[in-house]
C-alpha positions in Angstrom: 0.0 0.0 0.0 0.9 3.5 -0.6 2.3 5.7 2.1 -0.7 8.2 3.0 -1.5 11.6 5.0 -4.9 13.1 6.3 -6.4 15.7 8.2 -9.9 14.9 9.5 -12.3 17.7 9.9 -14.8 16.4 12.4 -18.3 18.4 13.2 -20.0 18.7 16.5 -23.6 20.6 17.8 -23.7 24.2 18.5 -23.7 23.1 22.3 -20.0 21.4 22.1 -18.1 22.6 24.6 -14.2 22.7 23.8 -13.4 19.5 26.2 -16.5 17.5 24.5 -14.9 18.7 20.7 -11.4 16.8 21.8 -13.6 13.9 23.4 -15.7 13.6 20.0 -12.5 14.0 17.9 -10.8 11.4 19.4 -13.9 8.8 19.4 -14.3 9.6 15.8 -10.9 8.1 15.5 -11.0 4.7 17.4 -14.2 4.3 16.3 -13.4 4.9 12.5 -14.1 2.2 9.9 -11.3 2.2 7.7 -12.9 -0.3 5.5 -15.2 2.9 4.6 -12.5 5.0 3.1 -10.7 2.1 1.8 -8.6 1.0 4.5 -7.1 -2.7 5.7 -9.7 -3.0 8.5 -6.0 -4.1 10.6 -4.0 -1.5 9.3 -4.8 1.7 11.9 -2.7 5.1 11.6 1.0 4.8 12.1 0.8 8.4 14.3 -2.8 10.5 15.3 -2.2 14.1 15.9 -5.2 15.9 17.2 -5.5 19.6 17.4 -8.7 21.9 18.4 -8.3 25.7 17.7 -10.2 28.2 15.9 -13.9 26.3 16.3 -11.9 23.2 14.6 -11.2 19.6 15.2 -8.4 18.5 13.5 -6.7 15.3 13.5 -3.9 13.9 11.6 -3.4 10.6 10.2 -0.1 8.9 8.4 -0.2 5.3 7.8 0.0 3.4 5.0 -3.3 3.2 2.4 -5.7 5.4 0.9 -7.7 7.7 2.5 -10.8 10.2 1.9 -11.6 13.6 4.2 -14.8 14.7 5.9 -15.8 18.0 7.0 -16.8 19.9 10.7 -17.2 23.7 11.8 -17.8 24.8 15.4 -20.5 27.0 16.0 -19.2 30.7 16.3 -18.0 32.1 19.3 -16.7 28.7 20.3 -12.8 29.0 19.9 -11.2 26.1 22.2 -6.8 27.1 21.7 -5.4 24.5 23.2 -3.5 22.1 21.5 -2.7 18.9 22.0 -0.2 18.1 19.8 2.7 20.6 19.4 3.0 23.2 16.9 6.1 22.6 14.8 8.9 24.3 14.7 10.7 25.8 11.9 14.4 27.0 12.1 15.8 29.2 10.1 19.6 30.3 9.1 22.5 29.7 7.3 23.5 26.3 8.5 19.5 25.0 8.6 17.8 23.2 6.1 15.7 26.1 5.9 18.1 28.9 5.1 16.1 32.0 4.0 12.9 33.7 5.5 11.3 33.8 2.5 11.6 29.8 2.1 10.1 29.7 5.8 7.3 31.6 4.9 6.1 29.4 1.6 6.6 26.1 4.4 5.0 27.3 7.2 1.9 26.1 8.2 -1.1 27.8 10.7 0.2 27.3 14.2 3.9 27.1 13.5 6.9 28.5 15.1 9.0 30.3 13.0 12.7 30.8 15.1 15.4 32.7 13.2 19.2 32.3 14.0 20.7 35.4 14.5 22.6 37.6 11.9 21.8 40.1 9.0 19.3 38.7 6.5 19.8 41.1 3.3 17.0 41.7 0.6 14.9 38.3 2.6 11.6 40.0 2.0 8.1 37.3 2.6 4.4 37.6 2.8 3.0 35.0 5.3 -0.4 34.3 5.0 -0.5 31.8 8.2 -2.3 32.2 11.1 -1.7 31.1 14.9 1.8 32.1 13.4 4.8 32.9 16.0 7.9 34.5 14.1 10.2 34.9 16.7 15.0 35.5 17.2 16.8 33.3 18.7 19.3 34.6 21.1 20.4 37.6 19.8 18.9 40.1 17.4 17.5 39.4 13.8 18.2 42.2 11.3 16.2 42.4 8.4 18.0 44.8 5.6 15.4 45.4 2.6 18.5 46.1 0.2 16.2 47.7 -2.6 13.4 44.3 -2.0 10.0 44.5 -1.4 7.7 42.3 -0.7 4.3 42.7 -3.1 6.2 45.9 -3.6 4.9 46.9 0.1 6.9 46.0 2.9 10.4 44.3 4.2 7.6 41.6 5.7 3.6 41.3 4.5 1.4 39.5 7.3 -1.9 38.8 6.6 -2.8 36.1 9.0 -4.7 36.4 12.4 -2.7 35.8 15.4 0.8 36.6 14.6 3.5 37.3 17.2 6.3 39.1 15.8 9.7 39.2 18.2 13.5 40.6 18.5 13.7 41.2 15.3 14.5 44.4 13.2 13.5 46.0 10.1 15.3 48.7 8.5 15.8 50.1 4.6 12.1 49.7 3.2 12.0 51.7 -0.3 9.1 51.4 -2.6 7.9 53.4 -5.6 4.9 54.8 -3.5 7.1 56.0 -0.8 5.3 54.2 2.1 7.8 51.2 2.2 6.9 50.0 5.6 9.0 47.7 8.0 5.9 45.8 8.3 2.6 45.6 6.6 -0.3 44.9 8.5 -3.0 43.0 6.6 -4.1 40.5 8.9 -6.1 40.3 12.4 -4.4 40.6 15.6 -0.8 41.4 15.1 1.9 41.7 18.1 5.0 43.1 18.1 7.6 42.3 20.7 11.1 43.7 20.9 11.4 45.0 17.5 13.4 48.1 15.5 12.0 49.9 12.5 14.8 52.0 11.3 15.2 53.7 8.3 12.4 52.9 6.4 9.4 54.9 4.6 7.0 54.2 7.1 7.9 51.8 10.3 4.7 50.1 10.4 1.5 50.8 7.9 -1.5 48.9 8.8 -4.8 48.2 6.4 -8.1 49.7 7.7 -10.0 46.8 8.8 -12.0 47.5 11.4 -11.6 43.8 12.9 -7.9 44.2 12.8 -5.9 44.9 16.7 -2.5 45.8 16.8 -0.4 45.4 19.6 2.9 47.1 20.2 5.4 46.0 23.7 8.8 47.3 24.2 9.6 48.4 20.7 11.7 51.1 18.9 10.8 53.5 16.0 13.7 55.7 14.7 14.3 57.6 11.5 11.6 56.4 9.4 9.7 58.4 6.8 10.2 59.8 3.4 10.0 63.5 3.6 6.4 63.7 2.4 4.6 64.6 5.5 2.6 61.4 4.6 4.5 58.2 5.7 5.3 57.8 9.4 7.3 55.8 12.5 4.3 54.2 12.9 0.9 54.7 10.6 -2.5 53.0 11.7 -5.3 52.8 9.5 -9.2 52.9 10.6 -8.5 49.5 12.9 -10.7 48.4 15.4 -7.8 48.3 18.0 -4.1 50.2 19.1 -2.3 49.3 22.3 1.0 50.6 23.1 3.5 49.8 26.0 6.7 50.8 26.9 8.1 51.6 23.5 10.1 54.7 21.9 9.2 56.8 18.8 11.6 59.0 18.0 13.6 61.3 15.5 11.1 61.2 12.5 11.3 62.6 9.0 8.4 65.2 8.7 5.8 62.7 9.2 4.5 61.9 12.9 6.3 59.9 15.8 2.8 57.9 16.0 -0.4 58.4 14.2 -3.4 56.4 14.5 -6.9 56.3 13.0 -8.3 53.2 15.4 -11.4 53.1 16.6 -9.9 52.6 19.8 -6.1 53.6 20.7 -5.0 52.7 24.2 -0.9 54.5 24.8 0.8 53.9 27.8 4.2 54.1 30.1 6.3 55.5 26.0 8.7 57.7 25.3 7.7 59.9 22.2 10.7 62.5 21.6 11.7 64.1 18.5 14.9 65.3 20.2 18.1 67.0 18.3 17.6 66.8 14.6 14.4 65.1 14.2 11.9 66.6 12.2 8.5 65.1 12.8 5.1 66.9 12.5 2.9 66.3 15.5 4.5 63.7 18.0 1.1 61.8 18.7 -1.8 62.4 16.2 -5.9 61.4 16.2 -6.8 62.2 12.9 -10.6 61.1 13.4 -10.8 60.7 16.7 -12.0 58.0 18.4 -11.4 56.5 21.9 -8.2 57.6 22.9 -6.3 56.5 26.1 -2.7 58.3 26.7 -1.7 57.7 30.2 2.2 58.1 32.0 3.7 59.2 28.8 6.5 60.9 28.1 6.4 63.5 24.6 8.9 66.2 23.7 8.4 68.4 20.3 12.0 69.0 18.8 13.2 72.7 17.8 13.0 71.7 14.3 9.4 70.3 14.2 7.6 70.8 10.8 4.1 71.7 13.1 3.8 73.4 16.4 1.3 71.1 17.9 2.0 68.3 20.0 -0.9 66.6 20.5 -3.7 66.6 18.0 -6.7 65.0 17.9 -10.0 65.3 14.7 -7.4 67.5 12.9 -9.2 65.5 9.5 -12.8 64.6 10.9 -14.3 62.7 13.6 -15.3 59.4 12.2 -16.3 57.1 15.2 -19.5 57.2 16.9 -17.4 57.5 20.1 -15.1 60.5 20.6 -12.8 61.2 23.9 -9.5 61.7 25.3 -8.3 60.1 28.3 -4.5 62.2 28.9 -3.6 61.0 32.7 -0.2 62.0 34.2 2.2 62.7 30.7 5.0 64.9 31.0 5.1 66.8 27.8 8.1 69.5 26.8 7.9 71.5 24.0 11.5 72.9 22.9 10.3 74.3 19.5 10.6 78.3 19.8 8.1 79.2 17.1 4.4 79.0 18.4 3.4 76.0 19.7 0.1 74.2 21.1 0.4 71.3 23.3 -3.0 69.2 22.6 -5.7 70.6 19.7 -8.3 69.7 19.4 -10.9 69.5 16.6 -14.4 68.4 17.1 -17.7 69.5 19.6 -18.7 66.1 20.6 -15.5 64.9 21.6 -15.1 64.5 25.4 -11.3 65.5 27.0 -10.3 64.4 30.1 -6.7 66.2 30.9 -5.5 65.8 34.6 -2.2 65.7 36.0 0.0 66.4 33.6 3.3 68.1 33.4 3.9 70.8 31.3 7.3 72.6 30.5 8.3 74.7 27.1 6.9 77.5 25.2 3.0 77.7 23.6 -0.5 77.4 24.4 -1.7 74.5 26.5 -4.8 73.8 24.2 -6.9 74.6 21.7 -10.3 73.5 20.5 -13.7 73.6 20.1 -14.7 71.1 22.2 -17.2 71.9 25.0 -17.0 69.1 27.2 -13.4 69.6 28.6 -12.1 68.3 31.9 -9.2 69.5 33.7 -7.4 69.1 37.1 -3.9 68.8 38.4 -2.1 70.1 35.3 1.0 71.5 36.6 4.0 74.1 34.4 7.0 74.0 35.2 10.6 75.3 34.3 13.5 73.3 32.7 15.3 73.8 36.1 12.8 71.5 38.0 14.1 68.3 35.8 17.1 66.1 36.0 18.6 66.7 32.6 16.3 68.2 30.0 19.3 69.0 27.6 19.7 64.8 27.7 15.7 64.2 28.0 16.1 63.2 31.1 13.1 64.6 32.9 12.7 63.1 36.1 11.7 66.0 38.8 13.9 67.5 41.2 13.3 66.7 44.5 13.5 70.5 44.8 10.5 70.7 42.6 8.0 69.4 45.4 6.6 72.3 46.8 5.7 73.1 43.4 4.1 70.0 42.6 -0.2 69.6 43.5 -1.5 66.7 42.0 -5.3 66.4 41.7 -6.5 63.1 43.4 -8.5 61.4 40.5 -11.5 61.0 42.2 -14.5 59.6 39.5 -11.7 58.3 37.2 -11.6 54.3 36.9 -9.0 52.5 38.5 -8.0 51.3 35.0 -7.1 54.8 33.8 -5.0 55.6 36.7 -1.2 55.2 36.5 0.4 52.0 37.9 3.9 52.0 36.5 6.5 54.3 34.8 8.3 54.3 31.4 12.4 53.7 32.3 14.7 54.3 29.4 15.0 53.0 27.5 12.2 50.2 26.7 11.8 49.5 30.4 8.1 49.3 32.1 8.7 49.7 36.0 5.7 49.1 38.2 5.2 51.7 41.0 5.2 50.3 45.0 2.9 53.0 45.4 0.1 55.2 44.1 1.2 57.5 41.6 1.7 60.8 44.0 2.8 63.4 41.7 1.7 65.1 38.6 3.4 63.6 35.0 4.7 60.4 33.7 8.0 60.0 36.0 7.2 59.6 39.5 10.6 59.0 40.7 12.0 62.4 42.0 15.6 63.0 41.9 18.2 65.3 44.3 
């Protein structure tokens, strides 16, 4: 008999609970006549794999014979993720089998492990389409160099699965003939990213504008990206249905914006966005239709050679989203741009702005907007001399700074919108032993 490999789909009842899908799956099996599909009634599987994710039963069958397939799709909202057979695991470098990214990325399958070996991977450019997908460094960094490659002439990597954990691994050099060459382009569902540069390219990350589609950003770095246009970005999200942003640093853009976002929902936290010396970026955190917007224990610094005066903007080109506010909780923000300056505009009547305990330090108006339904408390402006080391963007407070300091207790403002840690650079979340005590992003006071 012929060698022979299966997957068997296997349906179940709206009311099948993840443990009954596994116990069904693997009765199915034992109880499976292999006459039926044109098997030696003696001759079972040589190896079962079973694996229930993603309102699926799958099992796995390689034996010897013939074999036919037959079909099973969990109800929605039913999504069991355990498995109980092991993804597999694909390495990748130059002394594996697998020896390019862009091999990996035609052999993966839905659930795999991609891990690269360390080392520069030049003009390795790959769309992956897999889902459940983990594409991660081993120790050491992963640099990915575009050298004049594109993939689907849009990004160093295209993902347009669901799922996808992306880790340790840099992206720099993306050129295209539309000048938004992105380290990344987002296409898919949930995508996180973990540990990862974008240096040097068009636009850092570009995401699509599905409005099922989350990204997730964690202790990553954005440098030196854009192409001059005022249109490409560090980091550029489309009308998505979710942002989140932890302890990562935007900075030094070219004309475009440290971080711009169009999602239905954008949740900022415990970051460092700084233009510093020499950058050149438009607004430092933009909300170009609105939206929910949550911006809490960050720190942002306009550069002297900014390309707009405003820090902060929010409905600059229409509010889109049936729900408009702005949560902006304890953020130091220092604006060293001479010309005239407005820390947060805003653009809108319906959007709601919640603006407490905050630090500000530099020259311009605090805000500006049409918005009615402003709330403010706590907001403290101070001078250069109250902080560590501006001239380094260090901007701790001086101990000497106390008397100065009156932070608003944030009384009717939910526990979750409070601060609970501090941004350490660089790339470092630190969780505070205490309640947050004083006004701005650094609660740590120095001599």
């Amino acid at each position: 008999m012929a060698d022979f490999g299966f997957t068997l789909d296997i349906r179940a009842k709206p009311e099948c609970t993840s443990d009954a899908l596994r116990h069904k799956a693997f009765c199915s099996l034992i109880s499976l006549s292999w006459e039926l599909i044109g098997l030696n009634s003696r001759a079972g599987p040589t190896e079962m794999h079973i694996h229930s994710r993603r309102r699926r039963a799958l099992i796995s069958l390689f034996g010897a014979g013939t074999v036919q397939s037959l079909g099973f799709q969990l109800p929605p909202g039913r999504e069991p993720r355990d498995e109980i057979h092991p993804s597999r695991v694909l390495q990748v470098g130059l002394t594996r089998t697998i020896k390019s990214v862009a091999e990996a990325s035609v052999i993966a399958r839905d659930g795999d492990q991609v891990v690269i070996d360390p080392g520069e991977y030049s003009g390795d450019v790959a769309t992956w389409r897999q889902s459940d997908l983990s594409l991660v460094a081993a120790s050491g960094r992963v640099r990915l160099v575009a050298a004049g490659q594109a993939a689907e002439e849009k990004a160093i990597w295209v993902i347009k699965g669901d799922n996808v954990l992306v880790e340790g691994i840099d992206f720099t050099g993306a050129r295209v003939a539309d000048l938004n060459g992105a380290g990344i382009r987002h296409e898919g569902g949930k995508l996180e990213l973990r540990d990862c540069r974008f240096t040097d390219n068009e636009t850092g990350v570009l995401t699509n504008n599905d409005q099922r589609a989350e990204l997730h950003v964690v202790g990553c770095e954005f440098g030196h990206n854009g192409a001059g246009d005022g249109q490409s970005h560090n980091l550029y999200v489309g009308t998505i249905a979710r942002l989140t942003v932890r302890g990562s640093y935007f900075h030094h853009c070219c004309v475009g914006h440290l971080l711009k976002t169009r999602a239905e929902r954008s949740d900022i936290r415990y970051s460092r966005l700084t233009d510093e010396e020499g950058g050149r970026a438009s607004y430092e955190l933009e909300f170009p239709n609105g939206g929910s917007a949550i911006v809490v224990g960050n720190i942002i610094q306009q550069g002297p050679q900014t390309e707009n005066g405003d820090i902060v903007s929010f409905g600059a080109e229409g509010i889109r989203w049936p729900h408009n506010e702005l949560q902006f909780i304890n953020n130091t923000i220092v604006n060293d741009y001479r010309g005239r300056g407005v820390f947060m505009r805003i653009r809108g009547e319906s959007v709601y702005v919640s603006a407490l305990n905050n630090v500000l330090v530099g020259y311009g108006a605090h805000s500006s907007g049409a918005s009615s339904r402003w709330r403010f408390g706590g907001n403290i402006v101070l001078d250069r001399k109250d902080m560590a080391a501006p001239e380094s963007y260090d901007y701790h407070l001086k101990s000497t700074a106390r008397a100065k300091l009156k932070r608003l207790r944030l009384r009717n403002v939910a526990a979750d919108l409070q601060p609970d840690s501090e941004y350490i650079h660089p790339l470092v979340v630190r969780k505070l032993q205490y309640r947050a005590t004083n006004p701005g992003a650094l609660q740590t006071l120095v001599p």
